[in-house]
N, C-alpha and C positions, 0 to 999 in steps of 0.2 A: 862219374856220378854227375848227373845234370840237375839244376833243381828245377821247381815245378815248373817257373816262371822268368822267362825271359824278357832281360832288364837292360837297359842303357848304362847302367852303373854297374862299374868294374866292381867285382867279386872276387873274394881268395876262394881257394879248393874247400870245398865243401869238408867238413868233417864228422864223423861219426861220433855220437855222445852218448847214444846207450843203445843196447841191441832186445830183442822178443826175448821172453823168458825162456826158450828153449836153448839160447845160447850164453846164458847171463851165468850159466855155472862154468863153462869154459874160460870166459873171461874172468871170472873172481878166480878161478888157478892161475890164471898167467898174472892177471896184475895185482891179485893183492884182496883182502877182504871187504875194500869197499867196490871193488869190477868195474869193469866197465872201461871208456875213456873217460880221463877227467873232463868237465864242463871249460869249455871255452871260457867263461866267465871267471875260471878259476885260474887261469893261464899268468905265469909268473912274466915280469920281463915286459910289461904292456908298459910303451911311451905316453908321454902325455898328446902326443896327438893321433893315438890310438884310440886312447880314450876320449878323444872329441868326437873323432870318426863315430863311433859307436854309437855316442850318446847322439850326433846328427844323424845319424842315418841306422837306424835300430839292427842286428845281424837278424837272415830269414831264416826260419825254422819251416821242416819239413818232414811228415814220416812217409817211409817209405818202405816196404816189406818187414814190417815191424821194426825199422830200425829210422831213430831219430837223427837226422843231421841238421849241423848249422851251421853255415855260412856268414863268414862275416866279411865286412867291407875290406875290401883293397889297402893298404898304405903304400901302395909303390909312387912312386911322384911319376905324373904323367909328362910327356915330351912330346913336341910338336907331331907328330907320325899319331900319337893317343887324340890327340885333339884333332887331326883328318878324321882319323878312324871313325872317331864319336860321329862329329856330321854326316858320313858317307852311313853309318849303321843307323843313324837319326830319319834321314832321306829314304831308307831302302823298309826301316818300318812303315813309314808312313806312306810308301806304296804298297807295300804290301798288306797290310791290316784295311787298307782303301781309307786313311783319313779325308774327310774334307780340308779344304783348302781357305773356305770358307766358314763364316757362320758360328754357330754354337756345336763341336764335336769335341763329346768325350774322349773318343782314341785320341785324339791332337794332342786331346790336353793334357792325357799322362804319360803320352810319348815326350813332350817339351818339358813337361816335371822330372822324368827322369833323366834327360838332358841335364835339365837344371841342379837336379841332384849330383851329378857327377859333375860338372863344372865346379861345384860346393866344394866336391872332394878332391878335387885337381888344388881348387885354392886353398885350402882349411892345412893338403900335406905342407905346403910350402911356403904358408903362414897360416897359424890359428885364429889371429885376432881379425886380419882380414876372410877368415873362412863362418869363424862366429858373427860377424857383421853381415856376410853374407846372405847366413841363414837367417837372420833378423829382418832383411830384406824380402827374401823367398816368403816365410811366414806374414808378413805383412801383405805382400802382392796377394798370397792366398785367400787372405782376410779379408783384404776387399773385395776380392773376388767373390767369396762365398757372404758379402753384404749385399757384393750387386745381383748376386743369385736369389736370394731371399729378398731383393724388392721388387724381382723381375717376377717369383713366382707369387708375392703378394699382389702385383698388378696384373697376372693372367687370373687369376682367383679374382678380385676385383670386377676385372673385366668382365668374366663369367658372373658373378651375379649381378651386376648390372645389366649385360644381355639377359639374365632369366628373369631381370625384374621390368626390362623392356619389353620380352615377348607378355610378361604376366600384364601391362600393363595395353601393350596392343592389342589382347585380347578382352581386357577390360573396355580400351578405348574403342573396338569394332562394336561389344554389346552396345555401349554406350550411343555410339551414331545408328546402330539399328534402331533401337528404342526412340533417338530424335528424328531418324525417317518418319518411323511411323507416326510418331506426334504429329510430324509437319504435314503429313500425307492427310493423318484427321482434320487439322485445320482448314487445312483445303479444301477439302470436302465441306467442312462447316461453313464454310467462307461461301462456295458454291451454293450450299442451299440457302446461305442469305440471303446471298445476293437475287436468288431466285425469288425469296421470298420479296424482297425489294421490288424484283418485277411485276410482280404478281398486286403489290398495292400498289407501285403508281399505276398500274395499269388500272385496278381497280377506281382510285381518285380518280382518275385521267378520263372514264366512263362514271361514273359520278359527276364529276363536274359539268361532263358534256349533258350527258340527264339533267342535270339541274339548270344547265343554261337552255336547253331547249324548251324544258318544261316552263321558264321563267319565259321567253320567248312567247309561246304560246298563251302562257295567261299574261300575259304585253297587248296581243293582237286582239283576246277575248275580252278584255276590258275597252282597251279601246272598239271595238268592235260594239259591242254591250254600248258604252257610252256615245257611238252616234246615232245607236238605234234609240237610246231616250234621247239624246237631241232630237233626231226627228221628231219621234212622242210629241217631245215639249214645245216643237215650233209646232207641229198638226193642232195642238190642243190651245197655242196661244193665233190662230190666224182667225178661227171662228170667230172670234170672242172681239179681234177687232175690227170687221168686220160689222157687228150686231153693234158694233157701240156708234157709229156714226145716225143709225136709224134712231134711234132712241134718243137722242141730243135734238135730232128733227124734230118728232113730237112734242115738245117739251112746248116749245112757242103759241103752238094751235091752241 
């Protein structure tokens, strides 16, 4: 009898603890009015570092064609030839199952736990107190382990919403510079037609002003003009006059 799952940590012979109701009348004739095997649990004659085993490392329970077995842990004390064995069977998992050799890999990890479990129980036959420290140890490595595990997957969670608050926020920030293109693109156009319009009055003052200097120009010439045509007048009108006046001072004496 094989159980379901193959382990790194040595194992005693699997035992039988109750069988399918079709067979459970046979066994209460042979053993007695409660049938059955008795329960490992019940097993007379367990050492106290039986009972460490146990409680460190739980026995496997398994049914199998209606019939319940249980498996409990090894007490044999292990010998240097147990301890090859282990790493050459530790090695030949972990090619075969294809662990990584790197990285974050589950198979790695419960192949070296079960390693680690059976080194527990190599130590714990051959002393208990060093085997209970052991386990103190293991559980704690666990522990922090599955601390650095939950802040690793607190910081990939993290990570992710920050990246959805990045894209939410890229996309906010793209409306955002479309909307100031087009601002700027208006301004510029406004800017254009001002400027336009700018051209349009100085050019406007620019022929204004010239209009007006010409115009002023012109009535410059026209006055002057005007004003030597009355000088003339006013010297034509004063030459007669002296002229007539030297004759008339003549008469006077006669």
């Amino acid at each position: 009898m094989l159980p379901p799952l193959l382990s790194l940590v040595k194992y005693d012979t699997p035992v039988l603890v109750s069988t399918s109701s079709g067979k459970s009348k046979s066994s209460k004739e042979k053993f007695g009015k409660k049938g059955g095997l008795p329960p490992v649990e019940q097993k007379t004659g367990l050492t106290q570092t039986e009972d460490i085993l146990n409680s460190i490392l739980p026995p496997r329970e398994w049914t199998e064609e209606g019939q319940l077995w249980v498996q409990y842990v090894s007490s044999t004390p292990a010998t240097r030839l147990d301890v090859i064995n282990l790493q050459e069977k530790l090695d030949q998992q972990l090619q075969q199952r294809q662990a990584r050799e790197t990285g974050i890999c589950p198979v790695r990890e419960e192949l070296y736990a079960q390693c680690f479990d059976e080194l527990i129980r190599q130590v714990t036959i051959n002393c208990a107190e060093r085997g209970l420290l052991t386990l103190r140890v293991r559980d704690e490595m666990r522990m922090t382990v599955a601390a650095y595990q939950t802040l690793y997957e607190s910081a990939v969670a993290f990570g992710m919403r920050k990246a959805l608050q990045t894209e939410q926020g890229k996309s906010e920030m793209e409306a955002r510079i479309t909307g100031l293109e087009g601002d700027v693109k208006d301004l510029e156009r406004q800017v254009s037609e001002w400027k336009l319009k700018c051209e349009q009055v100085e050019k406007r003052d620019t022929e204004r002003r010239e209009a007006d200097a010409k115009k002023h120009k012109e009535e410059i010439a026209y006055f002057e003009q005007y004003a030597k045509q009355l000088k003339g007048q006013l010297d034509a009108f004063l030459v007669p006059t002296k002229k007539a006046a030297p004759g008339a001072a003549g008469a006077v004496p006669s």
